[in-house]
C-alpha positions as CSV (number, residue, x, y, z in Angstrom):
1,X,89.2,85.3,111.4
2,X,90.2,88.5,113.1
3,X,93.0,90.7,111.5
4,X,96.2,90.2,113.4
5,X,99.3,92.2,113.6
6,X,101.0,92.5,110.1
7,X,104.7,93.1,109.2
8,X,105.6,96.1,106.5
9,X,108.2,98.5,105.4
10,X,108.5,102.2,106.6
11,X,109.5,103.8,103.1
12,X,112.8,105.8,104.9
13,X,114.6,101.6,105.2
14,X,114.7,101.8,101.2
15,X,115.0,105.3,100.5
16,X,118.7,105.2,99.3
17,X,116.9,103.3,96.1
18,X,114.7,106.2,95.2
19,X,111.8,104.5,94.3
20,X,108.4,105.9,93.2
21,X,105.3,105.2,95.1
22,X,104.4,102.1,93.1
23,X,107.6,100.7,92.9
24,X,108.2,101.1,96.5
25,X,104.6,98.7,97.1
26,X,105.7,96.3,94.4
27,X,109.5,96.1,96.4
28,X,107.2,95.6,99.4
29,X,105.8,92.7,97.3
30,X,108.7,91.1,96.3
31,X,110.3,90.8,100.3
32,X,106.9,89.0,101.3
33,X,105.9,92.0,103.4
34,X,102.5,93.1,104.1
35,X,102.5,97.1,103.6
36,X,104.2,100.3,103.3
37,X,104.1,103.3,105.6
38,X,104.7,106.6,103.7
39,X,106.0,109.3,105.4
40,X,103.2,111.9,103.8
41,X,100.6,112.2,101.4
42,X,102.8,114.5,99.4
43,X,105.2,111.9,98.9
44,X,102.8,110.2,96.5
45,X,101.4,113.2,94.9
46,X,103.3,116.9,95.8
47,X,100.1,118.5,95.0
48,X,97.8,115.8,96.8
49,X,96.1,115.3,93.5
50,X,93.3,113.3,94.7
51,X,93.3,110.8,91.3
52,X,97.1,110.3,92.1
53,X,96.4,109.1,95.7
54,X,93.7,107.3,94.9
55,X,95.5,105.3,92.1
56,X,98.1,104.4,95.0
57,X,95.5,102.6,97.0
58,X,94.1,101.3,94.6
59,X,97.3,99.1,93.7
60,X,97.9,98.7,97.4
61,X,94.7,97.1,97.4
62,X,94.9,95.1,94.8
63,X,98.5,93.9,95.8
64,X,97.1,92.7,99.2
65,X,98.8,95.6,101.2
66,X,98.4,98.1,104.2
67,X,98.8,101.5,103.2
68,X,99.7,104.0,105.6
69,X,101.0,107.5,105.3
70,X,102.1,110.5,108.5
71,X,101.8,114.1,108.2
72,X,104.5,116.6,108.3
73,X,105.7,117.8,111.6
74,X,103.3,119.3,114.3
75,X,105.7,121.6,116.1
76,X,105.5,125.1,115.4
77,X,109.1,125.8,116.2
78,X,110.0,124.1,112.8
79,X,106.7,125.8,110.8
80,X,109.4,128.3,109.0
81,X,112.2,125.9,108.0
82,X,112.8,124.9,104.5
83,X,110.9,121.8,104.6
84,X,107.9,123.5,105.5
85,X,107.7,125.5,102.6
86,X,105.9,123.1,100.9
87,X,103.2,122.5,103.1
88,X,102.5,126.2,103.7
89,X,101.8,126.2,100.1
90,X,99.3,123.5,100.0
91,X,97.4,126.1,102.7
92,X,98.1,129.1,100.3
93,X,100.8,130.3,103.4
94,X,99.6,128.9,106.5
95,X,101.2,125.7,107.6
96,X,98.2,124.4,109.7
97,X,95.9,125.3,107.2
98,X,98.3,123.2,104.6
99,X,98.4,120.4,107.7
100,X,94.7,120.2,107.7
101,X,94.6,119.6,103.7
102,X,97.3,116.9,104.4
103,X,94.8,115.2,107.2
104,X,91.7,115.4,104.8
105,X,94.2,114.0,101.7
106,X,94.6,111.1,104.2
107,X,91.3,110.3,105.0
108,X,90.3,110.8,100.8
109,X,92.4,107.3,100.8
110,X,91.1,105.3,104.3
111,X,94.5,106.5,106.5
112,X,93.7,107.1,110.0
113,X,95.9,106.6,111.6
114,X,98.8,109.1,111.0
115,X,102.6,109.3,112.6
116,X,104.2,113.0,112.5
117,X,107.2,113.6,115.0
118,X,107.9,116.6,117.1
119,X,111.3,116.8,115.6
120,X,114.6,115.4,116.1
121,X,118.1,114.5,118.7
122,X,119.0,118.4,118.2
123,X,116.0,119.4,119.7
124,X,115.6,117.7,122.4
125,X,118.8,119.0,123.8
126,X,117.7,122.8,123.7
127,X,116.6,124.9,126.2
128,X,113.1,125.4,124.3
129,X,112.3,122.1,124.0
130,X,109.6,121.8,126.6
131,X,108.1,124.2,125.1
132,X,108.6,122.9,121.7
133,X,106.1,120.0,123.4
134,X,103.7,121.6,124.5
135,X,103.3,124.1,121.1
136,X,103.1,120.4,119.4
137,X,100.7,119.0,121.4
138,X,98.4,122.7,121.0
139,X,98.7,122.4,117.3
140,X,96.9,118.9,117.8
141,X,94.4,120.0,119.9
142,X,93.8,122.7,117.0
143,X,93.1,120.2,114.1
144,X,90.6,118.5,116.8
145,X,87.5,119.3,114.9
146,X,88.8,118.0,111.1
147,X,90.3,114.7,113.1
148,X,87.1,113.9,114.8
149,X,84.8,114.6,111.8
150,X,87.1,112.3,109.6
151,X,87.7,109.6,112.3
152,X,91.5,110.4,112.3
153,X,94.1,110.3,115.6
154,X,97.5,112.1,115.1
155,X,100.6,109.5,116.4
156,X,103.3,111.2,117.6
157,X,106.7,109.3,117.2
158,X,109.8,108.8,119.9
159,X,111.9,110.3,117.1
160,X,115.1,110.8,118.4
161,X,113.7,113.3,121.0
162,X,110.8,112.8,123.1
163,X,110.3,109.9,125.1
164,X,107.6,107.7,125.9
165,X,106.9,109.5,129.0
166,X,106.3,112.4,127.4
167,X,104.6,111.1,124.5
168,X,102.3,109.7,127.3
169,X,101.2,113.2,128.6
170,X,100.9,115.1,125.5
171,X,98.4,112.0,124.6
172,X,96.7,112.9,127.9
173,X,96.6,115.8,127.4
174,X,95.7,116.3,123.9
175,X,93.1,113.4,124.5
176,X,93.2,110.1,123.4
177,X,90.9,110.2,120.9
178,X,92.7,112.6,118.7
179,X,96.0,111.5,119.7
180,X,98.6,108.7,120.1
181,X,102.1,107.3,119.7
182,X,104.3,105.9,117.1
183,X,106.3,103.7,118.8
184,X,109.9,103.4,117.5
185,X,110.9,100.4,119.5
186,X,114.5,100.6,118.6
187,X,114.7,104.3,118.9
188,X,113.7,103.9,123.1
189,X,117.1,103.3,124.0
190,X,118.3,106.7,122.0
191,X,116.0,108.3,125.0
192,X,117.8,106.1,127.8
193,X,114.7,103.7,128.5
194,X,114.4,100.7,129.3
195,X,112.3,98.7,126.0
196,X,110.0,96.4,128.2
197,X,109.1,99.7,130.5
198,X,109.0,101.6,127.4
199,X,106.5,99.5,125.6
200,X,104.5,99.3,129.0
201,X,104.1,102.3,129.4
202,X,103.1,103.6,125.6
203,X,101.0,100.6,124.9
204,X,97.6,101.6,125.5
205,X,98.2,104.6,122.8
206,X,100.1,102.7,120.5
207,X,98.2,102.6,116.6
208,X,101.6,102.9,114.5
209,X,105.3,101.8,114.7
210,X,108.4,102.0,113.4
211,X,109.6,98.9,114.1
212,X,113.7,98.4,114.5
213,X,116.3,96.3,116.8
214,X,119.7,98.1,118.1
215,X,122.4,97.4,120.0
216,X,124.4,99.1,122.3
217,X,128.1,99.2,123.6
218,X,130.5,101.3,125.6
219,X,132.6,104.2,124.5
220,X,135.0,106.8,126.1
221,X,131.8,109.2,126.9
222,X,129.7,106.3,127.9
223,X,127.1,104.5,125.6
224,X,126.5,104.6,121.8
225,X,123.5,103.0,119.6
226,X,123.4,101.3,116.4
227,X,120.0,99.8,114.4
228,X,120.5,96.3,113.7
229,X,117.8,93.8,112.0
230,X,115.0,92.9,114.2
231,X,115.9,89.8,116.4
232,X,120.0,91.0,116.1
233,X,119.7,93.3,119.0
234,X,118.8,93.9,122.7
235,X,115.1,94.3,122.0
236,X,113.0,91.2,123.8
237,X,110.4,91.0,120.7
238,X,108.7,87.9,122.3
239,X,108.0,90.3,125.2
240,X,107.2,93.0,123.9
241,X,104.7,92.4,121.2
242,X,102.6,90.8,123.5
243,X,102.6,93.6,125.5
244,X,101.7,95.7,122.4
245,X,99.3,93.2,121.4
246,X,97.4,93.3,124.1
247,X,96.1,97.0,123.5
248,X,96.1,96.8,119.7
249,X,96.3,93.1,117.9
250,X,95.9,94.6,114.7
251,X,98.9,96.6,115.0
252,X,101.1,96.6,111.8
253,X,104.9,97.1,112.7
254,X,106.4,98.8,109.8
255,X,110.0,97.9,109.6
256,X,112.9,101.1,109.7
257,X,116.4,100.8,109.2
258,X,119.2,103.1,109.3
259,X,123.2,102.9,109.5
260,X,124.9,105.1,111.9
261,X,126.4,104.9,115.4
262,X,124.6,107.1,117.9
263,X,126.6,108.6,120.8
264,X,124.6,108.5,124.1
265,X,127.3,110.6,126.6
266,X,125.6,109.1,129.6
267,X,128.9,110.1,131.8
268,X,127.9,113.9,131.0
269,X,125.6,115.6,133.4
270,X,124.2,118.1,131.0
271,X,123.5,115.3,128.8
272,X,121.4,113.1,131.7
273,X,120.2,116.4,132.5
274,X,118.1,116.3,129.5
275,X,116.2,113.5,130.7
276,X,114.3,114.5,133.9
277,X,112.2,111.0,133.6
278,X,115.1,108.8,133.4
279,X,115.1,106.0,136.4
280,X,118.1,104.5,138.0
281,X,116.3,101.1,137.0
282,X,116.2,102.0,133.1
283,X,119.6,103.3,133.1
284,X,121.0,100.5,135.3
285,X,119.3,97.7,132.4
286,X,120.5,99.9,129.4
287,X,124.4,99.5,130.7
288,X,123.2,96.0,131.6
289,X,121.7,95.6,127.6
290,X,125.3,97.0,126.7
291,X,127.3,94.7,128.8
292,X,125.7,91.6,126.7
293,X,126.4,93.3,123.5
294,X,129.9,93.7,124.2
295,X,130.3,90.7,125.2
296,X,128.7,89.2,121.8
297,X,131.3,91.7,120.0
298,X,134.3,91.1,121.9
299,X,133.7,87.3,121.3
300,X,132.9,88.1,117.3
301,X,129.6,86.4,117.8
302,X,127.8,90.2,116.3
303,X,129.9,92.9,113.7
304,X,131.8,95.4,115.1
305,X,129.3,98.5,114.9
306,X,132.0,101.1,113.4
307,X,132.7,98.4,110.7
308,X,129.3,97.3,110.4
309,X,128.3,100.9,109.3
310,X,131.1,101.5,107.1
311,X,130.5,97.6,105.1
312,X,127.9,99.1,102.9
313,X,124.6,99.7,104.6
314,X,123.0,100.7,101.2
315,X,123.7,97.6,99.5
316,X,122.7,95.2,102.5
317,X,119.9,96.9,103.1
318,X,117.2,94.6,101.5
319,X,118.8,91.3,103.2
320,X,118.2,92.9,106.8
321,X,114.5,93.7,106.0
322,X,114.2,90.5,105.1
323,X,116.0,88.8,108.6
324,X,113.9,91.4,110.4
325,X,110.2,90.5,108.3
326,X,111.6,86.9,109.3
327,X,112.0,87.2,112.7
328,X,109.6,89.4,113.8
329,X,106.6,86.6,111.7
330,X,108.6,84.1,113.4
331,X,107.5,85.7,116.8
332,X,104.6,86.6,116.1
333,X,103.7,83.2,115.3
334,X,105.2,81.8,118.6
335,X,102.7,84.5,120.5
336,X,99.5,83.9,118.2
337,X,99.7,87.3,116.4
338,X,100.4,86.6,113.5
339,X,98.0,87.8,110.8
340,X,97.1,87.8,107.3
341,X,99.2,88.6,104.7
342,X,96.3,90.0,102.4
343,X,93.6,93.1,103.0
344,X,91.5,90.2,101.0
C-alpha cells in the first residue's frame, strides 16, 4: 500500500509545556498523531551531537512516527540578530557556514525536506523587504551544492510575510529542485489570499505544512485573524487537500496552533500597499469568509475571538490538537488520503 498523507504536530502548538525532544514524540503518541516537526536540529541537540540526533530518530522510529526538523532562517537581513548567534557558532562565525552544518545534521538523520522562513509580519511591511527576498532566495541558491549532494530541498514558509505568490517565484527562481514551500494554510489569510487560490497556486512545490484553521471578522480598521482548530474555521479542508494531494499524497500536515488576534487594516492604503499581488477576487472572498464568521459569532454558534484568546489558550491547547488530528483524518478519509499511522 502506498504511504498516504499523515497528520502530526509542529513542536511550536505545545511549546508553552516545555517538553524535551522525547517527551514531545511520546505527547505526539499519546494524541494518536503520526509525527513531529521540529523547528531545527539544534533543538534536539544545541551542539548537533550526532549520537544525540540519532537517538531521536531512533525513538521516532520505533514509536511509529515522522520526524521532521527546518533550519534557521535563510535571510541575511536577520544573520546578526540575537538568535543567530548560535548558528554562527556552529560555523566557527559564519552563519551560512553554521546553516550548511545544520543541513548536513539533517540529512545524518533522513530529513529532507526542511522548512526555514524568511522572517516575520514586521518585515514584510518594510521598505527592504523585496530585497530581504531576493537575499533569501541567493542564500539558497548558495547551499545548492551540499542540498543536491545530500538529496535535500529547502521549504520556505508563508510565515506571516511572504505570500504564496512570492514563495512561487523565489522557488522558480532558486529552482525547484533545491527549493519549495511550507504551506501554512491558515497563515494565507494573514497575506490577504484567498485559501483555495492559495493552495492552487503553491501546490506543485508543496513538501511541508503547517497546518492550521482561522477565522476572520470585522473591526474598526477592517479585518482581524485568529487560529482556530482545524475544521472550526473558514478553511475548505475537503477542497483543499485534494488539491494538495494531487502534487504530493504523501504530504504530512503538521498541526500549528497559536492564540492571538491578528489585525489585518485592509481599509489602510499603506497597509494594501504592501501587497502588490493582492486580487480584487481574493480580497472580495476574504470579506466574504469574514461575513460567515460574523454571522456564526453574532449568532453564538463560534467564541467570541477576544474572549476565546483570553479563556486560557495554554490549558486548551491539547483538546484543539486533538478536534483538529480529528478532523483533518476525518477528511482525509472522505477524499482517500488517508495514510498510515506507522513508518512500519
Amino acid at each position: 500500500m502506498g504511504r498516504k498523507m499523515r497528520v502530526g504536530l509542529d513542536v511550536y502548538s505545545i511549546h508553552h509545556l516545555k517538553l524535551d525532544p522525547f517527551q514531545t514524540l511520546h505527547f505526539a503518541v499519546e494524541h494518536k498523531l503520526d509525527g513531529v516537526q521540529f523547528h531545527w536540529p539544534g533543538e534536539i541537540s544545541p551542539t548537533l551531537d550526532s549520537g544525540k540526533l540519532a537517538e531521536i530518530r531512533q525513538e521516532a522510529n520505533r514509536l511509529g512516527l515522522y520526524l521532521e526538523v527546518g533550519l534557521p532562517t535563510i535571510n541575511p537581513y536577520h544573520f546578526d540578530s540575537e538568535r543567530a548567534a548560535q548558528v554562527k557558532a556552529l560555523g566557527d562565525g559564519d552563519y551560512v557556514r553554521g546553516i550548511v552544518k545544520v543541513i548536513e545534521a539533517a540529512q545524518g538523520i533522513g530529513c529532507h525536506e526542511l522548512r526555514t522562513n524568511i522572517g516575520a509580519r514586521e518585515d514584510r511591511l518594510d521598505p527592504t523587504w523585496p530585497a530581504q527576498v531576493r537575499a533569501a532566495t541567493a542564500v539558497i541558491q548558495q547551499l545548492r551544492s551540499v542540498l543536491l549532494n545530500g538529496g535535500s530541498r529547502i521549504n520556505v514558509e508563508n510565515h506571516a510575510d511572504a505570500t504564496t505568490f512570492e514563495l512561487v517565484r523565489l522557488v522558480e527562481n532558486a529552482g525547484p529542485d533545491i527549493a519549495g514551500i511550507c504551506l501554512d494554510v491558515g497563515n494565507v489569510c494573514r497575506q490577504l489570499e484567498d485559501p483555495v487560490r492559495a493552495a492552487q497556486r503553491a501546490a506543485p512545490y508543496v513538501h511541508l505544512t503547517h497546518t492550521k484553521d482561522a477565522i476572520l471578522f470585522f473591526t474598526e480598521c477592517g479585518l482581524a485573524w485568529q487560529a482556530r482548530p482545524c475544521g472550526r474555521g473558514v478553511i475548505s479542508w475537503d477542497v483543499i487537500l485534494p488539491i494538495l494531494g494531487k502534487y504530493a499524497p504523501d504530504l504530512t500536515l503538521s498541526i500549528e496552533d497559536e492564540p492571538p488576534v491578528r489585525e489585518l487594516p485592509i481599509f489602510n492604503p499603506t497597509f494594501l500597499a504592501w501587497h502588490p499581488d493582492l486580487t480584487t477576487i481574493e480580497l472580495a472572498e476574504l470579506v466574504r469568509l469574514a461575513r460567515l464568521c460574523q454571522v456564526r459569532v453574532d449568532r453564538g454558534e463560534i467564541p467570541e475571538p477576544h474572549q476565546y484568546e483570553a479563556t486560557g489558550w495554554e490549558a486548551e491547547g491539547a483538546a484543539r490538537l486533538d478536534v483538529s488530528d480529528a478532523h483533518l483524518k476525518a477528511v482525509l478519509a472522505k477524499v482517500g488520503l488517508l495514510g498510515l499511522s506507522s513508518d512500519a
